[in-house]
MMTF fields as JSON, N, C-alpha, C and O atoms, coordinates in Angstrom:
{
  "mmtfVersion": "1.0.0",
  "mmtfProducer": "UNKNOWN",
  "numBonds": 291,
  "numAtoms": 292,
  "numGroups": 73,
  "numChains": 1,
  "numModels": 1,
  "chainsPerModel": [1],
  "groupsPerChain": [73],
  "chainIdList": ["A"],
  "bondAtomList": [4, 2, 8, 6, 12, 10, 16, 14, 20, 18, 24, 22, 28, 26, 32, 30, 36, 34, 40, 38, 44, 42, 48, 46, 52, 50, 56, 54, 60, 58, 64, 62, 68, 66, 72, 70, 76, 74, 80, 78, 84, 82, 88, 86, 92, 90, 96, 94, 100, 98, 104, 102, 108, 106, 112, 110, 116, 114, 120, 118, 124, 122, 128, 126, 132, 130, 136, 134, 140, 138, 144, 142, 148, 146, 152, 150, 156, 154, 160, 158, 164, 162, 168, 166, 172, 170, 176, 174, 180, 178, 184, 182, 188, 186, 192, 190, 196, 194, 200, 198, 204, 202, 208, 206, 212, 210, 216, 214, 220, 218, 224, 222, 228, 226, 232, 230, 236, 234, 240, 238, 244, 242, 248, 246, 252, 250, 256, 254, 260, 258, 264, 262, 268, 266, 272, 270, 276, 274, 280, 278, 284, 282, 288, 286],
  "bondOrderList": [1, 1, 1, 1, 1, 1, 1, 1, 1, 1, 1, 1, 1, 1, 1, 1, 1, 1, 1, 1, 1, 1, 1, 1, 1, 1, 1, 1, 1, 1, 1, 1, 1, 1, 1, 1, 1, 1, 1, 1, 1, 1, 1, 1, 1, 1, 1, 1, 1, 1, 1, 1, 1, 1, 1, 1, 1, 1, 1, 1, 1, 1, 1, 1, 1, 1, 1, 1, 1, 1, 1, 1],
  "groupList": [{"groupName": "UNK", "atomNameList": ["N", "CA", "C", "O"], "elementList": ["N", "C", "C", "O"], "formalChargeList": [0, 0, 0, 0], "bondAtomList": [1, 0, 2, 1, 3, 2], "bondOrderList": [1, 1, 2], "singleLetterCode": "X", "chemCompType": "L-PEPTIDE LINKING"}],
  "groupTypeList": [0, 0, 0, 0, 0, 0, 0, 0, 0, 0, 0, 0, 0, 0, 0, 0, 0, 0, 0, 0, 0, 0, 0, 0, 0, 0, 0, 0, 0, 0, 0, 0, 0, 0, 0, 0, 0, 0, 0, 0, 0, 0, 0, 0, 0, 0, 0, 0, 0, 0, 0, 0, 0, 0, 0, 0, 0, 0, 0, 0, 0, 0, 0, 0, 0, 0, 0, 0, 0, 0, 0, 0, 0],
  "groupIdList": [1, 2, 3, 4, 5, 6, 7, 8, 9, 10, 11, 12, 13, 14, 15, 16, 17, 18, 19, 20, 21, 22, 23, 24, 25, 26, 27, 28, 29, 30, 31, 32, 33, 34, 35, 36, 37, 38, 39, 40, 41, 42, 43, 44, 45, 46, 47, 48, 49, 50, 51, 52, 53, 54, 55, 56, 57, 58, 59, 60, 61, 62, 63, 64, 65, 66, 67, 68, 69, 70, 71, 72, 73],
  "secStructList": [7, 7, 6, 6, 6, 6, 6, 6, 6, 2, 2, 2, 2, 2, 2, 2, 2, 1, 1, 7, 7, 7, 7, 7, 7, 7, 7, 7, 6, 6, 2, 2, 2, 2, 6, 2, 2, 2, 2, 2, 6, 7, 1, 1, 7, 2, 2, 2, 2, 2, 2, 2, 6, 6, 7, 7, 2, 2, 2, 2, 2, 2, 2, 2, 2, 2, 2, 2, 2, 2, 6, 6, 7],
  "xCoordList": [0.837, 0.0, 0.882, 1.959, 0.043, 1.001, 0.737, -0.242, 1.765, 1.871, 1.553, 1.888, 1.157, 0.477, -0.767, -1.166, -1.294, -2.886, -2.454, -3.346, -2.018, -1.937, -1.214, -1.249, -0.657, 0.243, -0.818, -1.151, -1.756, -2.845, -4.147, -5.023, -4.193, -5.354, -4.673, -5.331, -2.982, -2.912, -2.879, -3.384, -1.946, -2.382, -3.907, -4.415, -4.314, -6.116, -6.402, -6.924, -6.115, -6.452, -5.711, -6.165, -4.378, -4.341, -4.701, -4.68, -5.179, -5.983, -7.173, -7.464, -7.896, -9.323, -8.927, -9.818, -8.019, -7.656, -7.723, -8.239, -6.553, -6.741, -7.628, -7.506, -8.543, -9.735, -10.448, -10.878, -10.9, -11.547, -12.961, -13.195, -13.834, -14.856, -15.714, -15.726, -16.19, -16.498, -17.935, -19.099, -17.471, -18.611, -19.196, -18.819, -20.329, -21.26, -20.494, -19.695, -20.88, -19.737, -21.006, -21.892, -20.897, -22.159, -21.747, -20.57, -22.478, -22.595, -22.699, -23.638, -22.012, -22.656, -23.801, -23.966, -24.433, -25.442, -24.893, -25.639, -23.801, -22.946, -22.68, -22.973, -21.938, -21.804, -22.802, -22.675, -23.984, -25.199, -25.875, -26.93, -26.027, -25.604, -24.734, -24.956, -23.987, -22.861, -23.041, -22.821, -23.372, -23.519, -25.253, -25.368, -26.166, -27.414, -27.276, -28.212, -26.386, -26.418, -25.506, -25.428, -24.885, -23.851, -24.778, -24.531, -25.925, -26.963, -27.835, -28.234, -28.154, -28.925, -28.177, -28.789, -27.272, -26.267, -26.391, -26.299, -26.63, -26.704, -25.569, -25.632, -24.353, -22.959, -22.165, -21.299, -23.073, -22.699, -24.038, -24.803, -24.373, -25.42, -25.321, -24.308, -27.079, -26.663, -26.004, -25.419, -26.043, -25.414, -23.822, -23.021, -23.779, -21.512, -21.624, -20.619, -22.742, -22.077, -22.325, -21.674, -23.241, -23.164, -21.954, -21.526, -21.762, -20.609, -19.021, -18.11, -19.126, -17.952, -17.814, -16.832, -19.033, -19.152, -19.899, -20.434, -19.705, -20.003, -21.317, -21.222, -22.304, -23.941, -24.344, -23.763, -25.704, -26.492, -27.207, -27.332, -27.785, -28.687, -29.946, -30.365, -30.744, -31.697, -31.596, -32.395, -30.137, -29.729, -29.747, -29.98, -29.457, -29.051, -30.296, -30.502, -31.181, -32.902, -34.076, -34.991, -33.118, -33.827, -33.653, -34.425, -31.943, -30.85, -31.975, -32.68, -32.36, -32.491, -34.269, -34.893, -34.869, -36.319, -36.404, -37.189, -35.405, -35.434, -34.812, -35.187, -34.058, -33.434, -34.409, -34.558, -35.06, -36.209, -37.345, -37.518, -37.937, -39.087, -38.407, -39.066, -37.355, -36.872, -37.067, -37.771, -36.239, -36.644, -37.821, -37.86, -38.824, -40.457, -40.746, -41.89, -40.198, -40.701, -40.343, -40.766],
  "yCoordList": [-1.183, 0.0, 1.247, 1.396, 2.331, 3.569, 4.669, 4.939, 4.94, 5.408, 7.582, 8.394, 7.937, 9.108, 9.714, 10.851, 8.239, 9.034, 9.335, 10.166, 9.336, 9.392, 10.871, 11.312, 11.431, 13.054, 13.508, 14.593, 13.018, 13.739, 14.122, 14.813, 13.677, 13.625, 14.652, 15.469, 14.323, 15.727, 17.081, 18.066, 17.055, 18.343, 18.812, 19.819, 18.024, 18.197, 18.722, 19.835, 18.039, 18.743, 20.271, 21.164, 20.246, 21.714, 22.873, 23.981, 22.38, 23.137, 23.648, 24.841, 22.626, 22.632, 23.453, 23.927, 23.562, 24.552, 25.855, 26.764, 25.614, 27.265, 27.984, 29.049, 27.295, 27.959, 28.755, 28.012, 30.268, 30.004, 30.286, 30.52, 30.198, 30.21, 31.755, 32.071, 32.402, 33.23, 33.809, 33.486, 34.725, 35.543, 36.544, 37.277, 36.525, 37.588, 38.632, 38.389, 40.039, 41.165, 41.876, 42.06, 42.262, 43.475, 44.58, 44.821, 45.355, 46.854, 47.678, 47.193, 48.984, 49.541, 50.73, 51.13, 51.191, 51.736, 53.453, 53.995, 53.89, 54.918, 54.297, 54.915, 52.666, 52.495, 52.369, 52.572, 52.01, 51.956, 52.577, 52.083, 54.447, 56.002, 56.271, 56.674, 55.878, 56.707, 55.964, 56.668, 54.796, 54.097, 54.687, 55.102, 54.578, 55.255, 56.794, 57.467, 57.342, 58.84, 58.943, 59.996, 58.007, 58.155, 57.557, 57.913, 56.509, 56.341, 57.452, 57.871, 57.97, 59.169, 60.562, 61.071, 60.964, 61.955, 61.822, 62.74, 60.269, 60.07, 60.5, 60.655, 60.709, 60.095, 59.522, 59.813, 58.289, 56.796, 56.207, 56.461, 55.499, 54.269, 53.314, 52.829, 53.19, 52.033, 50.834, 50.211, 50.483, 49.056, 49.012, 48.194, 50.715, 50.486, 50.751, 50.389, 51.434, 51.862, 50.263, 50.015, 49.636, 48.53, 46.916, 46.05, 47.156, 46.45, 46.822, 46.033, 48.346, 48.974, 48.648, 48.345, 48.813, 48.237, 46.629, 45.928, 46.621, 44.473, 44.484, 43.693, 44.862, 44.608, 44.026, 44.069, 43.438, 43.358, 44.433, 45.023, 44.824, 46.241, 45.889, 46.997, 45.068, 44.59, 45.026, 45.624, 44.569, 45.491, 46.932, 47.701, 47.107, 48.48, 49.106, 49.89, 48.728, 49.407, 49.455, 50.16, 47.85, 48.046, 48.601, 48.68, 49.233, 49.707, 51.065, 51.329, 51.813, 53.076, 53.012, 53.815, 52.63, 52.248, 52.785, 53.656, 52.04, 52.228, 53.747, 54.651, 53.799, 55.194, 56.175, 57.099, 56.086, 57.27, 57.19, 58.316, 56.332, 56.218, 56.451, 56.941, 56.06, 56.827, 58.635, 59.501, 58.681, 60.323, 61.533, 62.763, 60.307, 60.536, 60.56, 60.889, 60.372, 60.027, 61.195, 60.945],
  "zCoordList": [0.0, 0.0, 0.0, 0.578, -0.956, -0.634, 0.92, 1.616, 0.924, 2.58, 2.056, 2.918, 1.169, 0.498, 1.109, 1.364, 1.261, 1.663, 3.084, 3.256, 3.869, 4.895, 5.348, 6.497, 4.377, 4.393, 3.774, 4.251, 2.593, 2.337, 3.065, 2.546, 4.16, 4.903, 6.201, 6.844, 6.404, 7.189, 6.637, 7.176, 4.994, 4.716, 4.754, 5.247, 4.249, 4.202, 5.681, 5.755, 6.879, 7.985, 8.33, 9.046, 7.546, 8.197, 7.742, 8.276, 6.254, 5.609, 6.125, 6.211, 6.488, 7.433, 8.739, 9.444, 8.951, 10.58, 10.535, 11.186, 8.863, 8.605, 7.961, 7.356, 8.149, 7.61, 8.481, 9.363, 8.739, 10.269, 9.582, 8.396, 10.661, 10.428, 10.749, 11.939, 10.093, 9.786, 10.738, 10.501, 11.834, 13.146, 12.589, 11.674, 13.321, 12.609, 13.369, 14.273, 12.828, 13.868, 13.991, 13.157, 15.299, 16.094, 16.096, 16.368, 15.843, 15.088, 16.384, 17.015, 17.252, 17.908, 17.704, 16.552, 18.545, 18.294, 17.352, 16.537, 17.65, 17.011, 15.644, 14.621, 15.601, 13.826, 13.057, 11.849, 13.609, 12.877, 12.907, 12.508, 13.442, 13.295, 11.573, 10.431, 12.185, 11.134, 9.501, 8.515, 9.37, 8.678, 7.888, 6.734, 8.701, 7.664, 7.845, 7.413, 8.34, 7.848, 6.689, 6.056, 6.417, 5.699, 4.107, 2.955, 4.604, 3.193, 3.047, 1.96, 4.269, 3.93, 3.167, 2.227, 3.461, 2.771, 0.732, -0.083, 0.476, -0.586, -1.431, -2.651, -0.566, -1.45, -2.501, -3.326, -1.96, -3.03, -3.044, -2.114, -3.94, -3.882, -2.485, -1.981, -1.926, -0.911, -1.199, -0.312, -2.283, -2.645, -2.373, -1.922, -3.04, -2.498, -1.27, -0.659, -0.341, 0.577, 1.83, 2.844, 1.348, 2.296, 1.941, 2.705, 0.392, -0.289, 0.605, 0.857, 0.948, 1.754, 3.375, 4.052, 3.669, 5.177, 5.362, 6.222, 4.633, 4.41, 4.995, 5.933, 4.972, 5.645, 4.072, 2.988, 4.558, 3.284, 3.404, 4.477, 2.241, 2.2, 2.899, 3.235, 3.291, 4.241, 5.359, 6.081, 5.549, 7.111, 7.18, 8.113, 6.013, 6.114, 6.35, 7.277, 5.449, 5.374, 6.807, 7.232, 7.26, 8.88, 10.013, 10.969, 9.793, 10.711, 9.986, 10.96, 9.042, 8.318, 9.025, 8.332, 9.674, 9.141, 10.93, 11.306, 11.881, 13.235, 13.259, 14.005, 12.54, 13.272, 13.019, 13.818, 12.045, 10.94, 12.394, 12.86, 12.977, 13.557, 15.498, 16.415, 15.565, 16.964, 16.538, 17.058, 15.54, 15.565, 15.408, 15.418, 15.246, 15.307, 16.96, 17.273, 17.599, 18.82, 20.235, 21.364]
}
């Protein structure tokens, strides 16, 4: 038998190590401020500006939807 698979299954694992696995990141209540004033300013398109700060635009619209209706209040 060849003695191969056996270096292939560790590279394979350290491959798998270095992979990390990918955390959602929490926004504070100031970045998600600065972030829909910065869609509201109308600058850039929401699409670059949430492509730039990695949100999906969903977020962005619900992060935009709360801040609009606190300032009703």
């Amino acid at each position: 038998m060849n003695k191969k698979s056996g270096t292939s299954k560790d590279a394979a694992d350290k491959l798998v190590k270095g992979i990390k696995r990918k955390t959602r990141k929490h926004y504070s209540a100031e970045e998600k401020i600065r972030i829909v004033l910065a869609g509201l300013r109308g600058e850039e398109s929401i699409a670059a500006l949430c492509r730039r700060e990695g949100i999906s635009e969903s977020l962005y619209y619900t992060w935009s939807k709360e801040f609009l209706e606190a300032g009703k209040q």
